[in-house]
C-alpha positions in Angstrom: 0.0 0.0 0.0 1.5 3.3 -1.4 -0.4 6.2 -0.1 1.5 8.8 -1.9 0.0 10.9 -4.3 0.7 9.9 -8.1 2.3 12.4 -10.6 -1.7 12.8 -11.6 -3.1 13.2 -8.3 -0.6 16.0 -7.9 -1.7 18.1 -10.4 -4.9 17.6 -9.2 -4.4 19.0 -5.8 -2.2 21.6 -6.9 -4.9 22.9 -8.8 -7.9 23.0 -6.3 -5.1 24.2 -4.0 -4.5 27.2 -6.1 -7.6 28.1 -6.2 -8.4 27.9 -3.0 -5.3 29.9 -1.9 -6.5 32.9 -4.0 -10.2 32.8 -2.8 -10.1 31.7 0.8 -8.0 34.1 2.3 -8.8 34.7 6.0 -10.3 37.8 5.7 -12.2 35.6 2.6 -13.6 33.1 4.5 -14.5 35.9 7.5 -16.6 37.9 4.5 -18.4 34.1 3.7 -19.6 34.1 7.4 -21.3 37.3 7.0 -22.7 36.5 3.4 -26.3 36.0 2.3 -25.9 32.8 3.1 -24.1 32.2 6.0 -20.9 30.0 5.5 -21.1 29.6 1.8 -19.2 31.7 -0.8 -21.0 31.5 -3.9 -18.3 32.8 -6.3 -15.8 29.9 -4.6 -18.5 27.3 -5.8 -19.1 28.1 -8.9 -14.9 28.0 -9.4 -14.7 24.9 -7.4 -17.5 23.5 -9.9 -16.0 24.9 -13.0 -13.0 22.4 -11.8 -15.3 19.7 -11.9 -14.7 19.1 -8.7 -18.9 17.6 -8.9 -17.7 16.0 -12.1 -15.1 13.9 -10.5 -17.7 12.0 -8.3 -19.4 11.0 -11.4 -18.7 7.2 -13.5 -16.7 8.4 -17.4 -18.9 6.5 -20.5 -17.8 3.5 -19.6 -19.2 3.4 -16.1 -15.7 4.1 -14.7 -15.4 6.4 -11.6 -13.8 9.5 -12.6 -11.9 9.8 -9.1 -11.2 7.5 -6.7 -12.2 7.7 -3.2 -8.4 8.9 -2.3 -8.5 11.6 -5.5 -11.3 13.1 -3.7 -10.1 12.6 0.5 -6.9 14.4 -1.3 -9.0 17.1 -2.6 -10.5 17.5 0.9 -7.3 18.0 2.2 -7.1 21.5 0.8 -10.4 22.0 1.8 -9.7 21.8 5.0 -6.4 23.8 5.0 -8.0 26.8 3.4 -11.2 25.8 5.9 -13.3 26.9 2.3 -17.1 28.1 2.9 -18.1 25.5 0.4 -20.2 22.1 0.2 -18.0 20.3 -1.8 -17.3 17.0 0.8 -21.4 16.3 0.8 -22.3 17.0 -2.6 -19.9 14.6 -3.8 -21.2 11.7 -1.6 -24.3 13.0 -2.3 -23.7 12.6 -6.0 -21.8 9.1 -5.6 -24.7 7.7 -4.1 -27.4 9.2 -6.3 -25.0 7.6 -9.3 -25.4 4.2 -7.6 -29.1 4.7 -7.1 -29.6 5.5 -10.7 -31.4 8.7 -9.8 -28.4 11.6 -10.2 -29.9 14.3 -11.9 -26.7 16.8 -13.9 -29.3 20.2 -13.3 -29.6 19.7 -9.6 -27.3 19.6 -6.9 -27.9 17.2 -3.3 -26.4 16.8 -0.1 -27.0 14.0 2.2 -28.5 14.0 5.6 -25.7 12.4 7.6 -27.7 12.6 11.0 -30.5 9.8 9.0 -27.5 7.5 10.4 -28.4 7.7 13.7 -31.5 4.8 14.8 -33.9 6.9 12.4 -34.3 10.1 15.0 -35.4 12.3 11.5 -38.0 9.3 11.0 -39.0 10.2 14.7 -38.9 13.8 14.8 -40.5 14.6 11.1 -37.2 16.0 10.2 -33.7 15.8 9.2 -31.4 17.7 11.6 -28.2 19.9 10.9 -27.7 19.0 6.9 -24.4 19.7 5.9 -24.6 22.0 3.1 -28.7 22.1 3.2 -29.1 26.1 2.8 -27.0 26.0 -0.3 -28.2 22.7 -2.8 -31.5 21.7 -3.9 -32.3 18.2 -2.9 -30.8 16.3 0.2 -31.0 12.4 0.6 -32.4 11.1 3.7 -32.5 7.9 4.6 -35.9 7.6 6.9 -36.6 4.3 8.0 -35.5 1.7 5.3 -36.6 4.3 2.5 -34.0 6.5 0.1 -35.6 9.7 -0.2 -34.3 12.8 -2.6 -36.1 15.8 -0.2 -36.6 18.7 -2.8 -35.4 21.9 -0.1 -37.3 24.9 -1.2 -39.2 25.9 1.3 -38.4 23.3 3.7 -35.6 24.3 5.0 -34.1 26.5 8.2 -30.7 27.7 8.6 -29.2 26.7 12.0 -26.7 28.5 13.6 -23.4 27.1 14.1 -20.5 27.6 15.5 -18.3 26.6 12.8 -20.4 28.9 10.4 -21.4 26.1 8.0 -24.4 26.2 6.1 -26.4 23.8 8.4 -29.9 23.5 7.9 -33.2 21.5 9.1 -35.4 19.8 6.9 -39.1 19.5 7.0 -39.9 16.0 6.0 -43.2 15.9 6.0 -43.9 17.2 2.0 -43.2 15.9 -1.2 -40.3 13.6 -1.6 -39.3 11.1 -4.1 -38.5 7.5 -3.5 -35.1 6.0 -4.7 -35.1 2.5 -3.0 -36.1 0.9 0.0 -35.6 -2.1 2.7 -31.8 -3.3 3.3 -30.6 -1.9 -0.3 -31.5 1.6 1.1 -29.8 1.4 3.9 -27.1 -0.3 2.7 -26.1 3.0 0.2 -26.9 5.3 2.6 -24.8 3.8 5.5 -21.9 3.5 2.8 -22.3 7.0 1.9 -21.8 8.4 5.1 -19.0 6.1 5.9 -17.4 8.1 2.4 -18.5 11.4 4.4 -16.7 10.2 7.5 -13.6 9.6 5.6 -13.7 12.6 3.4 -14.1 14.9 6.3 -11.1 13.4 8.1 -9.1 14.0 5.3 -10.3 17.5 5.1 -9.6 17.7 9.0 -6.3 16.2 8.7 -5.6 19.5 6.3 -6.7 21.6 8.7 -4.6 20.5 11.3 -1.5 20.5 9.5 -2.2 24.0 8.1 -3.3 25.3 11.7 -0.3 24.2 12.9 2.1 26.0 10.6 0.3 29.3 11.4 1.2 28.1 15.2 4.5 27.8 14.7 5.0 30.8 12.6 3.5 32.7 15.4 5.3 31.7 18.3 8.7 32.3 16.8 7.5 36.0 16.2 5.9 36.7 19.7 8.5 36.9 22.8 8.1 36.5 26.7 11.5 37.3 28.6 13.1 38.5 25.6 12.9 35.5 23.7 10.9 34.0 21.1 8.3 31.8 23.0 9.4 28.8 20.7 12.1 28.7 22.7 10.4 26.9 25.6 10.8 23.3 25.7 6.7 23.7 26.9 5.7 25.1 23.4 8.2 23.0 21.3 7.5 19.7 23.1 3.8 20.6 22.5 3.7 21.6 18.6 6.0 18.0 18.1 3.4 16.3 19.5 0.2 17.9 17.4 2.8 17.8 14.5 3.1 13.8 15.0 -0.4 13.8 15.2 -1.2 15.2 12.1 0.8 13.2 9.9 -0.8 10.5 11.8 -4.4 11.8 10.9 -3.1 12.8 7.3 -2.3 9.0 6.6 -5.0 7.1 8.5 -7.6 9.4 6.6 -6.0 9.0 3.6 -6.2 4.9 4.5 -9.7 4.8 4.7 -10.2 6.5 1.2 -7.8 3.6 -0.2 -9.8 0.8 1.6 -13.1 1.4 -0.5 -11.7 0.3 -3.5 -8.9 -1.7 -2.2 -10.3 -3.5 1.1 -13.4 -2.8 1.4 -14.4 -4.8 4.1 -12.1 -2.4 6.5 -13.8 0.5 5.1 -16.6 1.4 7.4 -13.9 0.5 10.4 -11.2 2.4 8.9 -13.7 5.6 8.6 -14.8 6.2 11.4 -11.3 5.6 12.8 -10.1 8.2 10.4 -13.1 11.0 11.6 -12.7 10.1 15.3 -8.9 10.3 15.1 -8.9 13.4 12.8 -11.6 15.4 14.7 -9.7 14.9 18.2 -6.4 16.0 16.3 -7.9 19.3 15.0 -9.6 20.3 17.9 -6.4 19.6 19.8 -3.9 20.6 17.2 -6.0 24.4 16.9 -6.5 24.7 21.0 -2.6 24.9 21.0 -2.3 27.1 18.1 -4.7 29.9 20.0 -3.4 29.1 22.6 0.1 30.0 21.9 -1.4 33.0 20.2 -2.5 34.5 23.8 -5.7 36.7 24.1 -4.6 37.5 20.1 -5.9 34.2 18.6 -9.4 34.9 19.8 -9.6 38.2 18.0 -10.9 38.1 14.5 -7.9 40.1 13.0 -6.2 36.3 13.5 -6.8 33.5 11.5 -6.4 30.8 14.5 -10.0 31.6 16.0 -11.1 30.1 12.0 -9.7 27.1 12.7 -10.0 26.6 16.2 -14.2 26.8 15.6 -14.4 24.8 12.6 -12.1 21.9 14.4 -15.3 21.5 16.7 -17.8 21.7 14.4 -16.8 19.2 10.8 -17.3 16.2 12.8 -19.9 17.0 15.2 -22.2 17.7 12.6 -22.5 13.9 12.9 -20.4 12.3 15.8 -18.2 13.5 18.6 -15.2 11.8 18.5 -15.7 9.5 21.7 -18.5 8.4 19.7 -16.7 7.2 16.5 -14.3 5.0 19.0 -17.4 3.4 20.0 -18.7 2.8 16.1 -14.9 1.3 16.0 -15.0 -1.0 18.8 -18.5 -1.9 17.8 -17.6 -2.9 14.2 -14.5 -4.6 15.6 -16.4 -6.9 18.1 -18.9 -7.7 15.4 -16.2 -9.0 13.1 -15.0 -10.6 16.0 -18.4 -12.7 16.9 -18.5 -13.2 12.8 -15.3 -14.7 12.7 -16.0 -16.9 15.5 -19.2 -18.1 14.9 
């Protein structure tokens, strides 16, 4: 297993990665918050879909996948770095699974209803709760029950506010909906989708750590205490080693997980939520230090630390808390374990 990137998947990345460094600037992503609709830059998407960056979760004429799994977790990784006010994570597994449905429609754009996952509460409640991306798209699949649904969102939709200023919304599931598929096919897609989710946001969290950590480190050799750079205590430097160790760490179990859906796919859904539960605990320690080191500075808004340090507590959370993905681990391992024995 060779996670490096190819000569191909280079290019690839460099591109997105250009584009993201000239439109996701701090002060970018800042203006995005404060937008017509919260979280989302409008002018970013339409780049990022110019790219094809929808296009590459799509199957060629032959029924080929344009991108691999890993293409796209290596995508995500600039997402993350550049923490872009886009939905481009959930409108690719959106459109990945409305390809395997037979139901993907090129004039529409969907998202998925991640929180569906979780013992049918939207089935329960009438509604589908904190959709990633659901103020932005058109459609969202939600899986209610043992039913595939494509939710038209006009109208049915409320914005929730967030602390990572995402584009979170609430859908009213009690209109018009169409039917893709039901009973253990339906949930089968869907649970395989989100697993895809799960991976691609820890790839896009493993970007965000590694890039929150540079701005860490380029701050604390600037600032001084005692008339030194504060790098210069073993406390700080023993520190950042640690979150940068971390990182890499995240960087290639994410990047694992991508590789197993083609490759092994029956460590897939455990190498997933691995990957998300290792990934979000990384960020969200990796950008505590990073303000931290930054003093009563990294919580002002002139700083870009605060961006990061939010947005590590929110990805994941839109679905799990870490502690929760090491208990979707351990679950999936002692399953395997009572299959293997039985």
């Amino acid at each position: 297993m060779d996670l490096r990137p190819t000569t191909e998947q280079q290019e690839i990345v460099s591109v997105f990665a250009d584009v993201y460094r000239d439109h996701c600037s701090p002060t970018a992503v800042q203006a995005a918050e404060a937008g017509p609709v919260p979280g989302h830059d409008a002018g970013l998407w339409r780049r990022i879909v110019e790219l094809g960056a929808v296009e590459m979760a799509l199957p060629d004429d032959d029924g080929e996948a344009v991108a691999s799994l890993l293409d796209l977790a290596l995508v995500a990784e600039q997402h993350g770095r550049f923490v872009a006010p886009t939905p481009v994570i959930e409108v690719q597994v959106a459109t990945r699974l409305l390809v395997r449905a037979g139901a993907y429609e090129a004039d529409r754009t969907a998202t998925i209803a991640v929180r569906a996952a979780r013992r049918g509460r939207a089935a329960r409640r009438g509604r589908a709760e904190l959709v990633p991306g659901g103020t932005v798209v058109d459609d969202a699949v939600v899986l209610v029950g043992d039913r595939l649904l494509v939710v038209p969102l006009e109208g049915r939709r409320t914005a929730v506010s967030n602390l990572g200023s995402m584009p979170l919304a609430d859908v009213d599931l009690t209109g018009d909906e169409r039917e893709l598929v039901t009973g253990p096919e339906a949930v089968a897609l869907f649970e395989h989708a989100v697993d895809e989710w799960r991976a691609l946001t820890a790839a896009a969290l493993a970007g965000l750590s590694q890039r929150v950590l540079e701005i860490g480190v380029e701050y604390v050799k600037e600032r001084k205490a005692f008339g030194q750079p504060v790098g210069q205590f073993q406390s700080v430097q023993h520190r950042l080693a640690d979150r940068a160790t971390e990182s890499d760490g995240a960087e290639l179990l994410a990047r694992e997980a991508a590789w197993s859906a083609e490759f092994e796919p029956n460590r897939f859904r455990s190498l997933a939520a691995m990957a998300l539960a290792f990934a979000a605990e990384t960020a969200i320690a990796t950008s505590h230090d990073a303000l931290h080191f930054h003093g009563g500075y990294g919580f002002m808004l002139e700083y870009p630390a605060q961006l990061y340090y939010r947005r590590a507590r929110s990805w994941a959370a839109v679905l799990e808390s870490p502690a929760d993905g090491y208990r979707r681990v351990a679950g999936e391992h002692l399953r395997a374990t009572e299959e293997g024995a039985a």
